[in-house]
PDB file of N, CA, C and O in Angstrom, chain B, residues numbered from 101:
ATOM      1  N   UNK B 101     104.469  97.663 119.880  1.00  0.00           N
ATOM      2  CA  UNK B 101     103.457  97.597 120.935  1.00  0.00           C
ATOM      3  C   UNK B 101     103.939  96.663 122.032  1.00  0.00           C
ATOM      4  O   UNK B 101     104.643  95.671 121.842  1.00  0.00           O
ATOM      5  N   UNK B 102     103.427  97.141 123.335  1.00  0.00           N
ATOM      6  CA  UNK B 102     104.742  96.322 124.240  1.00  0.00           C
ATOM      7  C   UNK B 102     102.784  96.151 125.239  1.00  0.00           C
ATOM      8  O   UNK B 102     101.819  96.901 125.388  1.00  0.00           O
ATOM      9  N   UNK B 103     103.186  94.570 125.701  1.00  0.00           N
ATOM     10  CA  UNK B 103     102.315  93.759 126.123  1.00  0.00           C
ATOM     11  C   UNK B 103     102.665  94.153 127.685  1.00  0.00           C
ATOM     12  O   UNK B 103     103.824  93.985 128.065  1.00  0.00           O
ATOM     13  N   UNK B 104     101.667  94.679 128.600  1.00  0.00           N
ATOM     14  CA  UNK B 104     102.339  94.675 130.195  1.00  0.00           C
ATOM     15  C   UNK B 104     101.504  92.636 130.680  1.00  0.00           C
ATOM     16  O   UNK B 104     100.475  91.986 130.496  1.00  0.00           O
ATOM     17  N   UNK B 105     102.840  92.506 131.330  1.00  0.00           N
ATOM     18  CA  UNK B 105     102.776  91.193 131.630  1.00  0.00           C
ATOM     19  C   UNK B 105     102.292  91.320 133.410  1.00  0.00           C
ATOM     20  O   UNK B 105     102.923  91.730 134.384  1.00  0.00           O
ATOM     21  N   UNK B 106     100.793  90.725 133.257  1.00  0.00           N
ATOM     22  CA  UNK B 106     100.708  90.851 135.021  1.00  0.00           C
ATOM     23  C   UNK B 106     100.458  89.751 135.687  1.00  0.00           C
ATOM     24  O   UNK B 106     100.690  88.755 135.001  1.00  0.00           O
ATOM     25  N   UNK B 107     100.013  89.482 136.928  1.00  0.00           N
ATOM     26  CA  UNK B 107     100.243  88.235 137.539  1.00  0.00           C
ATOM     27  C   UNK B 107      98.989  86.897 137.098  1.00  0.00           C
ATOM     28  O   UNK B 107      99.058  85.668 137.095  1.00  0.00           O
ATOM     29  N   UNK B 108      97.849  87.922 136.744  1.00  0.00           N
ATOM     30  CA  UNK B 108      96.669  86.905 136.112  1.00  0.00           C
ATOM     31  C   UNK B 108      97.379  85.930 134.880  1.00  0.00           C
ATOM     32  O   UNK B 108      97.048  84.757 134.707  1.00  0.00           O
ATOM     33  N   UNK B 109      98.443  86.662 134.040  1.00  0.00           N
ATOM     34  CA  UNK B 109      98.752  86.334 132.743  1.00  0.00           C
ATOM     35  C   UNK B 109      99.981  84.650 133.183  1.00  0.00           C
ATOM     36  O   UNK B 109     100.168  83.729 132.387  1.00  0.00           O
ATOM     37  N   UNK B 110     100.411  84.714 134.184  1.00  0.00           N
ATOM     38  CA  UNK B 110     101.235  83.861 134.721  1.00  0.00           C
ATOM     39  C   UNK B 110     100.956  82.427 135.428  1.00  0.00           C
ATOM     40  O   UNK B 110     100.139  82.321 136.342  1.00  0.00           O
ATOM     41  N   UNK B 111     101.799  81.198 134.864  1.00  0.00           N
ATOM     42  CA  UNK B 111     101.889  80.334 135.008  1.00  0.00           C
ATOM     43  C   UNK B 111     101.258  79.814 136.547  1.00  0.00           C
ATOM     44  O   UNK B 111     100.405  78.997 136.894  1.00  0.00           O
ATOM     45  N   UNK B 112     102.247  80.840 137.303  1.00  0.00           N
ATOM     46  CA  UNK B 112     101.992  80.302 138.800  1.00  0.00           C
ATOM     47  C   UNK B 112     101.564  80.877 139.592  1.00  0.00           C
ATOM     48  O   UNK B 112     101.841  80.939 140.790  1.00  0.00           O
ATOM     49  N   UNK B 113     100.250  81.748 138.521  1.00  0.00           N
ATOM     50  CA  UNK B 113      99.032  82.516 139.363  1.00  0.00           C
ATOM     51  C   UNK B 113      98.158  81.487 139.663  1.00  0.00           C
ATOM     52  O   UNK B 113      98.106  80.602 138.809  1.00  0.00           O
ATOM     53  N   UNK B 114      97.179  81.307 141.029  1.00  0.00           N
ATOM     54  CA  UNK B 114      96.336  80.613 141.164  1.00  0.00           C
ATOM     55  C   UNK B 114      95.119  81.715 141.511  1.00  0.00           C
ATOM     56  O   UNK B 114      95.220  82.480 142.471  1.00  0.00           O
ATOM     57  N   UNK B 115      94.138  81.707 140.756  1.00  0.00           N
ATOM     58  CA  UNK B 115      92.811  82.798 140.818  1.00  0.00           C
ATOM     59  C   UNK B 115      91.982  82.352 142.343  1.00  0.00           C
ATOM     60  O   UNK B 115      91.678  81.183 142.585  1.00  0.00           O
ATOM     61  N   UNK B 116      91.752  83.268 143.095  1.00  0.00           N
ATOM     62  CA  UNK B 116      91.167  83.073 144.142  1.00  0.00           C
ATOM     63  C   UNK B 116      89.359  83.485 143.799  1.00  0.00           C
ATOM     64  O   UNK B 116      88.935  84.482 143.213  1.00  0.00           O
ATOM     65  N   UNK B 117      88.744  82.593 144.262  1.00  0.00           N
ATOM     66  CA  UNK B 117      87.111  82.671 144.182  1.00  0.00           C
ATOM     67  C   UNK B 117      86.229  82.625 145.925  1.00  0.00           C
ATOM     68  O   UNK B 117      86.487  82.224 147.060  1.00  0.00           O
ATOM     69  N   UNK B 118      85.285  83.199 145.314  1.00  0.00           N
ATOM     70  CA  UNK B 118      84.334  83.351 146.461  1.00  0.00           C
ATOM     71  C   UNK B 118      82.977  82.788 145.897  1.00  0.00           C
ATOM     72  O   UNK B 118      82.588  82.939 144.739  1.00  0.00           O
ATOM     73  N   UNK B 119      82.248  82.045 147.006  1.00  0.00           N
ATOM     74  CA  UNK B 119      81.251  80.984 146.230  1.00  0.00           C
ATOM     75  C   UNK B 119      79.783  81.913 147.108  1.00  0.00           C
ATOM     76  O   UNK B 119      79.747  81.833 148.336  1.00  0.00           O
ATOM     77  N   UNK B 120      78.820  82.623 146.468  1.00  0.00           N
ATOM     78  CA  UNK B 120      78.083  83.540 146.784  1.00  0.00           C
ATOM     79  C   UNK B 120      76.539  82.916 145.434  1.00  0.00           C
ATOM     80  O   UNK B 120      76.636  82.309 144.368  1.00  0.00           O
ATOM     81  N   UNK B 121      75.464  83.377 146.089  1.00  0.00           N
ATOM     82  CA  UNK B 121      74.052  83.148 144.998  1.00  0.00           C
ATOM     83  C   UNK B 121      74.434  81.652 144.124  1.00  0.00           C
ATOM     84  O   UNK B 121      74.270  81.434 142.923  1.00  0.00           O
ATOM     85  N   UNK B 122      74.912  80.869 145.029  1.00  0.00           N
ATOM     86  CA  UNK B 122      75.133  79.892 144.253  1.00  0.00           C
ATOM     87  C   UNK B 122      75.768  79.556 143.059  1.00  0.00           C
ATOM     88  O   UNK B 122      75.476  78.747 142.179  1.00  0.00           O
ATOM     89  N   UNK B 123      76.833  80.455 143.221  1.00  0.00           N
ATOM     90  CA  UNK B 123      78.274  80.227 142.076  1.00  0.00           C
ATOM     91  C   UNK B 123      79.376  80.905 142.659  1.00  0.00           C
ATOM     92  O   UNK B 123      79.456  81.762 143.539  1.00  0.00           O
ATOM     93  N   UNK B 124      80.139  80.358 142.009  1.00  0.00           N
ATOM     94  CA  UNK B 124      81.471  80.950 142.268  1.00  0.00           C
ATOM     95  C   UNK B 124      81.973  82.504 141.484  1.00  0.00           C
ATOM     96  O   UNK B 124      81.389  82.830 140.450  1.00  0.00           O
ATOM     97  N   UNK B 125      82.814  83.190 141.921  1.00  0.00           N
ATOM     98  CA  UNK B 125      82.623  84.512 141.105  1.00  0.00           C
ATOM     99  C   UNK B 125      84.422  84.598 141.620  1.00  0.00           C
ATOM    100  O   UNK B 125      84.996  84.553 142.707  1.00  0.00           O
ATOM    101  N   UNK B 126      84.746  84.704 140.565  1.00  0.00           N
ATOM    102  CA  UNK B 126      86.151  85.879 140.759  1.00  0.00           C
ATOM    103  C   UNK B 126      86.642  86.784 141.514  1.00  0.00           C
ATOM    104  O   UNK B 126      86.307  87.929 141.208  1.00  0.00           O
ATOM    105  N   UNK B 127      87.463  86.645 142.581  1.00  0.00           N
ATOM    106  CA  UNK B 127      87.672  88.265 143.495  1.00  0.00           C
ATOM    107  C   UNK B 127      89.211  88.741 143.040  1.00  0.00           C
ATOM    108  O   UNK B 127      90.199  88.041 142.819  1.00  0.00           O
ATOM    109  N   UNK B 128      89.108  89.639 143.004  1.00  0.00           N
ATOM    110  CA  UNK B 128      90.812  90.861 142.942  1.00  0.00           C
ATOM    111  C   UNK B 128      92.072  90.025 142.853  1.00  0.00           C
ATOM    112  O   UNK B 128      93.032  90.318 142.140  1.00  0.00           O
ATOM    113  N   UNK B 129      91.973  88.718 143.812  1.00  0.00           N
ATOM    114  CA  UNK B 129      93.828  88.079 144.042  1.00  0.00           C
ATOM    115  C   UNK B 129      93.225  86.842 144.010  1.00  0.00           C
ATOM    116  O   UNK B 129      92.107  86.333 143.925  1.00  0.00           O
ATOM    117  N   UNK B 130      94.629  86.492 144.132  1.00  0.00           N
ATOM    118  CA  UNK B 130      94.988  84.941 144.356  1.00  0.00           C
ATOM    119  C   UNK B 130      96.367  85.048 145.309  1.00  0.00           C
ATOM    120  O   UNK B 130      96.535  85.821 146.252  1.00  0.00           O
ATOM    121  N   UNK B 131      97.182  84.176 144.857  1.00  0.00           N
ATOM    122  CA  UNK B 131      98.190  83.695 144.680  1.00  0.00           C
ATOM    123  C   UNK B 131      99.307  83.087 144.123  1.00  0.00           C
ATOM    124  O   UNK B 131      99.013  82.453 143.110  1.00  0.00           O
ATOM    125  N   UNK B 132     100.773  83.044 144.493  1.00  0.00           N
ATOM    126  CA  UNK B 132     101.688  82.939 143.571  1.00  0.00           C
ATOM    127  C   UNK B 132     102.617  81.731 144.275  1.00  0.00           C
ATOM    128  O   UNK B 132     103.349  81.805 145.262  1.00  0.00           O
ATOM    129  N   UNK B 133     102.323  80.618 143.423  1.00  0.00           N
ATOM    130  CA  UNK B 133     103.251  79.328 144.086  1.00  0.00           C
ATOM    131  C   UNK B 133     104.945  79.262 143.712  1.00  0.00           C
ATOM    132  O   UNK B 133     105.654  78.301 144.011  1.00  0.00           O
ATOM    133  N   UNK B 134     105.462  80.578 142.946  1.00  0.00           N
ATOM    134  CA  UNK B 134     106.612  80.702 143.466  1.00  0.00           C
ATOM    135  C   UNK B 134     107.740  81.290 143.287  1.00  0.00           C
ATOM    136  O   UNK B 134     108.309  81.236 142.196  1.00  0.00           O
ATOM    137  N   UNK B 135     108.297  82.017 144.449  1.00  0.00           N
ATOM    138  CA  UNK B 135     109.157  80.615 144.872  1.00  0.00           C
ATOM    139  C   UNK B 135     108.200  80.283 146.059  1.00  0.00           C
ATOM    140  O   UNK B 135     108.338  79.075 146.248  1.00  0.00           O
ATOM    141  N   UNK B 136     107.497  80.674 146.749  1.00  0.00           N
ATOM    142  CA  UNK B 136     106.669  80.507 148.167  1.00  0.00           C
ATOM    143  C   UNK B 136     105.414  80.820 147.603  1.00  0.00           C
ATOM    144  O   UNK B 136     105.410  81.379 146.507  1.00  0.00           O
ATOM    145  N   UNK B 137     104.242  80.528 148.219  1.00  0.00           N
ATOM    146  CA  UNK B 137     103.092  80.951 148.835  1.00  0.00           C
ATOM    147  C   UNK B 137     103.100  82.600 148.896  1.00  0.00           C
ATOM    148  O   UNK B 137     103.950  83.065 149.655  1.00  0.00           O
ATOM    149  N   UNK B 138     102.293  83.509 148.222  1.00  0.00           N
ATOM    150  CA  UNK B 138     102.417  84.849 148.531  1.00  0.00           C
ATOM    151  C   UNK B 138     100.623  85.052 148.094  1.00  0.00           C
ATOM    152  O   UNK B 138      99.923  84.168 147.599  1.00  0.00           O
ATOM    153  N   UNK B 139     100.267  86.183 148.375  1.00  0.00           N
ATOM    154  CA  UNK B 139      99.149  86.610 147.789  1.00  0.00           C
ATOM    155  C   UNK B 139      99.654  87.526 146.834  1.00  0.00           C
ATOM    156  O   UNK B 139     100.851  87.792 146.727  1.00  0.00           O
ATOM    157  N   UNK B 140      98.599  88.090 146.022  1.00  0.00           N
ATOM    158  CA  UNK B 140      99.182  88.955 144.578  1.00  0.00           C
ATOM    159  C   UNK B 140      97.371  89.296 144.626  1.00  0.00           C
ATOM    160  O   UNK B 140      96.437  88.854 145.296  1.00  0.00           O
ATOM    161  N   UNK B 141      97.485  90.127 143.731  1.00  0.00           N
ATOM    162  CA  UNK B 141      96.503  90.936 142.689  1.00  0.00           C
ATOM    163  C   UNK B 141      96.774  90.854 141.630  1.00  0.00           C
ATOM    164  O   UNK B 141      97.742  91.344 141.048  1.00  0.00           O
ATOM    165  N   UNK B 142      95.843  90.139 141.188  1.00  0.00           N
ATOM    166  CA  UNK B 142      95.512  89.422 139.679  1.00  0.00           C
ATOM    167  C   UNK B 142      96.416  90.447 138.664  1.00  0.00           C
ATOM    168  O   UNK B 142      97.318  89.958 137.983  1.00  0.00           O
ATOM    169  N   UNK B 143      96.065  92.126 138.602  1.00  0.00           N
ATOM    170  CA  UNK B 143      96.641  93.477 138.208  1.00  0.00           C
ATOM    171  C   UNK B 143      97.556  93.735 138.355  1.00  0.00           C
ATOM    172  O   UNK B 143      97.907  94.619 137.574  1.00  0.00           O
ATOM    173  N   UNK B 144      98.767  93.224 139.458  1.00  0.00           N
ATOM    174  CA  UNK B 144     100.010  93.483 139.969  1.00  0.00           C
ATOM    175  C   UNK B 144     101.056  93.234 138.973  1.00  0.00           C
ATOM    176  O   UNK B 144     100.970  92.094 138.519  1.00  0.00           O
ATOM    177  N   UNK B 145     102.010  93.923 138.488  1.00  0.00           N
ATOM    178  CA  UNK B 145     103.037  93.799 137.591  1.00  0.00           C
ATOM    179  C   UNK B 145     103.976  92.649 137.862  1.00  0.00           C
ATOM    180  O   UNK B 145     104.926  92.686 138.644  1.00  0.00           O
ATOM    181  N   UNK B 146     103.482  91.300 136.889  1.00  0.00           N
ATOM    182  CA  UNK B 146     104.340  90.290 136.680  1.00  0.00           C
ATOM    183  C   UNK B 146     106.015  90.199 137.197  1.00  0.00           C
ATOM    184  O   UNK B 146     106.751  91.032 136.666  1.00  0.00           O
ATOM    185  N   UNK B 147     106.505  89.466 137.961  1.00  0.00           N
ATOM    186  CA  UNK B 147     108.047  89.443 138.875  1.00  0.00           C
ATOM    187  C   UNK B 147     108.532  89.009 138.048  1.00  0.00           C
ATOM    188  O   UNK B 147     107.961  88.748 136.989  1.00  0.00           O
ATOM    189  N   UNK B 148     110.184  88.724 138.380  1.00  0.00           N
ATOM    190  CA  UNK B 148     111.334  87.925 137.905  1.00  0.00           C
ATOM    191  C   UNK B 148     110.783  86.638 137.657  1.00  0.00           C
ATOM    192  O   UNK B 148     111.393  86.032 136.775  1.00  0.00           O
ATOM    193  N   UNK B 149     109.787  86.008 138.176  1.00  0.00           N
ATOM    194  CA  UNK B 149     109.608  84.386 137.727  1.00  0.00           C
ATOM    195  C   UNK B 149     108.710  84.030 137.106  1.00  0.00           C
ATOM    196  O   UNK B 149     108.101  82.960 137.125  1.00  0.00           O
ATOM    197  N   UNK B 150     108.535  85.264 136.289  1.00  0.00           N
ATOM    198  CA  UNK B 150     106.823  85.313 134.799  1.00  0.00           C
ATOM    199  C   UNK B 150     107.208  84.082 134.104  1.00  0.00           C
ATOM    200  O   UNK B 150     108.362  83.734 133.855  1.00  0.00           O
ATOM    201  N   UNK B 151     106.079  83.430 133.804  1.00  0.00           N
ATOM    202  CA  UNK B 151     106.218  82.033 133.007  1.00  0.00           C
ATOM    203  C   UNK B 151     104.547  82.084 132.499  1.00  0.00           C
ATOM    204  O   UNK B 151     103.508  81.792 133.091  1.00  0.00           O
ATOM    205  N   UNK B 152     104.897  82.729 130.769  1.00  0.00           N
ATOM    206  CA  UNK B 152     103.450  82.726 130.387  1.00  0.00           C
ATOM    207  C   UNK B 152     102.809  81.230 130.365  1.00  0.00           C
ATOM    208  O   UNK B 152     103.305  80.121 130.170  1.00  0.00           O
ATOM    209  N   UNK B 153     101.517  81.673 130.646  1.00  0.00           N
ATOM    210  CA  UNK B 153     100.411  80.687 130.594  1.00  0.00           C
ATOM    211  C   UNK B 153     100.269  79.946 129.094  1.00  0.00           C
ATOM    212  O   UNK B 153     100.085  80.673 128.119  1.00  0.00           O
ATOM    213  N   UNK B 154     100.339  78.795 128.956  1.00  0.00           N
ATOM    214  CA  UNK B 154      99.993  78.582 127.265  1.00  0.00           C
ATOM    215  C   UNK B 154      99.115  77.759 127.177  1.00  0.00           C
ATOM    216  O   UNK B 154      99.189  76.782 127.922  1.00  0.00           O
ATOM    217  N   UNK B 155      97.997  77.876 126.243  1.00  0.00           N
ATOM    218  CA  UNK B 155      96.682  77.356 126.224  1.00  0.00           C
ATOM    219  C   UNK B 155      96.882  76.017 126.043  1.00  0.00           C
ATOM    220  O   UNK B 155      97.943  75.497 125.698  1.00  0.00           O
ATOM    221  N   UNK B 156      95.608  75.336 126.337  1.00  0.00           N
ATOM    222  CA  UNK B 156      95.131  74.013 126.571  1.00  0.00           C
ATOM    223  C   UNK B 156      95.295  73.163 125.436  1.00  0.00           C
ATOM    224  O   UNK B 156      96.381  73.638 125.106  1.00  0.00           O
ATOM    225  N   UNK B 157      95.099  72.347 124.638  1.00  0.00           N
ATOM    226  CA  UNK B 157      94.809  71.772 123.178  1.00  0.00           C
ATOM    227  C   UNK B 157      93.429  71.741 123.708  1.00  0.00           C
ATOM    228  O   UNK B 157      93.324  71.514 124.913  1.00  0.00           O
ATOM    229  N   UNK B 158      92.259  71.948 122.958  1.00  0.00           N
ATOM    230  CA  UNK B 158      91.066  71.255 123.201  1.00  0.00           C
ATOM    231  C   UNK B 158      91.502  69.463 122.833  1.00  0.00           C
ATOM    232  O   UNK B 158      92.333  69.021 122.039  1.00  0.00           O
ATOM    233  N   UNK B 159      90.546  68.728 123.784  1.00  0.00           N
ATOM    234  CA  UNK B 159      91.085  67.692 123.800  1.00  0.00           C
ATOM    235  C   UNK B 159      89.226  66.861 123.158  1.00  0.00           C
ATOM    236  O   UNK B 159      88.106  67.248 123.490  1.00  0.00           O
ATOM    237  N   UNK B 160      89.458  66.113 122.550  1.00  0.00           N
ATOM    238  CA  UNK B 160      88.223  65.730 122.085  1.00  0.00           C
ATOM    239  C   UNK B 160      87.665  65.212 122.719  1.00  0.00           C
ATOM    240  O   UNK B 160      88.144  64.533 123.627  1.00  0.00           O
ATOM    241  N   UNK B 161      85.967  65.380 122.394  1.00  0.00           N
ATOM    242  CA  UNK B 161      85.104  65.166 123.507  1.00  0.00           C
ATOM    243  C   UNK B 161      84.795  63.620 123.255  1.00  0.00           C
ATOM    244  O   UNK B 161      85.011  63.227 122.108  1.00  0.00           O
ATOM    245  N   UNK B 162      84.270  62.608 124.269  1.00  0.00           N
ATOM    246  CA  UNK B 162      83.868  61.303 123.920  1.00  0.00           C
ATOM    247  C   UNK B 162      81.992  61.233 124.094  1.00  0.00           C
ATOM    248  O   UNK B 162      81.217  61.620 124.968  1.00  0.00           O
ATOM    249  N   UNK B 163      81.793  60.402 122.524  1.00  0.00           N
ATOM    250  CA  UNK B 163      80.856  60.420 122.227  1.00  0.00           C
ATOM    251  C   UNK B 163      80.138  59.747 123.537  1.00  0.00           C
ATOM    252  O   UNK B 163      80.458  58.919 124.390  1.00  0.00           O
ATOM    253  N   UNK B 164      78.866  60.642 123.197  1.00  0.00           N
ATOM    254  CA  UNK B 164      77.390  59.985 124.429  1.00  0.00           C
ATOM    255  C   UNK B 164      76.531  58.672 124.329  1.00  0.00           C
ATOM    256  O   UNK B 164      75.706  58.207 125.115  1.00  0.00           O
ATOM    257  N   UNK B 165      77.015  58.195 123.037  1.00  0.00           N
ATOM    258  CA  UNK B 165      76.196  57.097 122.535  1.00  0.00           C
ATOM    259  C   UNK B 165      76.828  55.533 123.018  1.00  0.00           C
ATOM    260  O   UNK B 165      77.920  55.080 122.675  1.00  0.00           O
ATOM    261  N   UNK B 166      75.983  54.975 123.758  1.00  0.00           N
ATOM    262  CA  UNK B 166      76.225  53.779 124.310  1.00  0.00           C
ATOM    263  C   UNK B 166      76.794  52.801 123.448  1.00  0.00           C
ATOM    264  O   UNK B 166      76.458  52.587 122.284  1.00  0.00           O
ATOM    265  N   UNK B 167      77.859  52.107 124.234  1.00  0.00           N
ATOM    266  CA  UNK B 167      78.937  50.944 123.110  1.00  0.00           C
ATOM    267  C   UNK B 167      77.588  49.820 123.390  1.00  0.00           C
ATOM    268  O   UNK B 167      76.756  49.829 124.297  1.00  0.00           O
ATOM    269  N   UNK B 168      77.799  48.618 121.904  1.00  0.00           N
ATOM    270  CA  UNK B 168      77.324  47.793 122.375  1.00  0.00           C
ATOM    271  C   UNK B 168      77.397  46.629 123.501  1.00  0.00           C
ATOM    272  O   UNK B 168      76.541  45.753 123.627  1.00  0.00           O
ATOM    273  N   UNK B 169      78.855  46.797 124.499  1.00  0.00           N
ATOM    274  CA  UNK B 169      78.954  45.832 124.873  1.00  0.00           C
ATOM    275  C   UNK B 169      78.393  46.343 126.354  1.00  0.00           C
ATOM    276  O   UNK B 169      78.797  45.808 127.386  1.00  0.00           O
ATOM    277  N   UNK B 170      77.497  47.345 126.365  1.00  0.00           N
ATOM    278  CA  UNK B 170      77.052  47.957 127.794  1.00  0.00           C
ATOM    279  C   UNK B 170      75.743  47.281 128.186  1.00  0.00           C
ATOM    280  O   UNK B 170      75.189  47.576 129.246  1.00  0.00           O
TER     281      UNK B 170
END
């Protein structure tokens, strides 16, 4: 099974938003920081400089409960 690699899936996609009803919402493109500044479509078949995205660690959350020295 062969994975198509596209520009959403990539490192040096940046997702472009539109801020509408009081949120932000997702549109079609962004952009690609490189080697330059380009626009892309999120859908567009991944280039020569694909660099998958690799997830975050969840990073632990800090407790809400006040220290005593506050």
């Amino acid at each position: 099974m062969t994975t198509t690699r596209t520009c959403s899936d990539c490192l040096h996609y940046r997702q472009h938003y539109v801020y509408s009803c009081g949120d932000y919402h997702k549109i079609l493109y962004g952009h690609c920081t490189k080697p330059r500044l380009r626009k892309r479509m999120s859908d567009a078949p991944a280039c020569q400089h694909f660099d998958p995205i690799t997830p975050r660690e969840e990073l632990p959350r800090e407790s809400k409960t006040k220290s005593p020295n506050s």
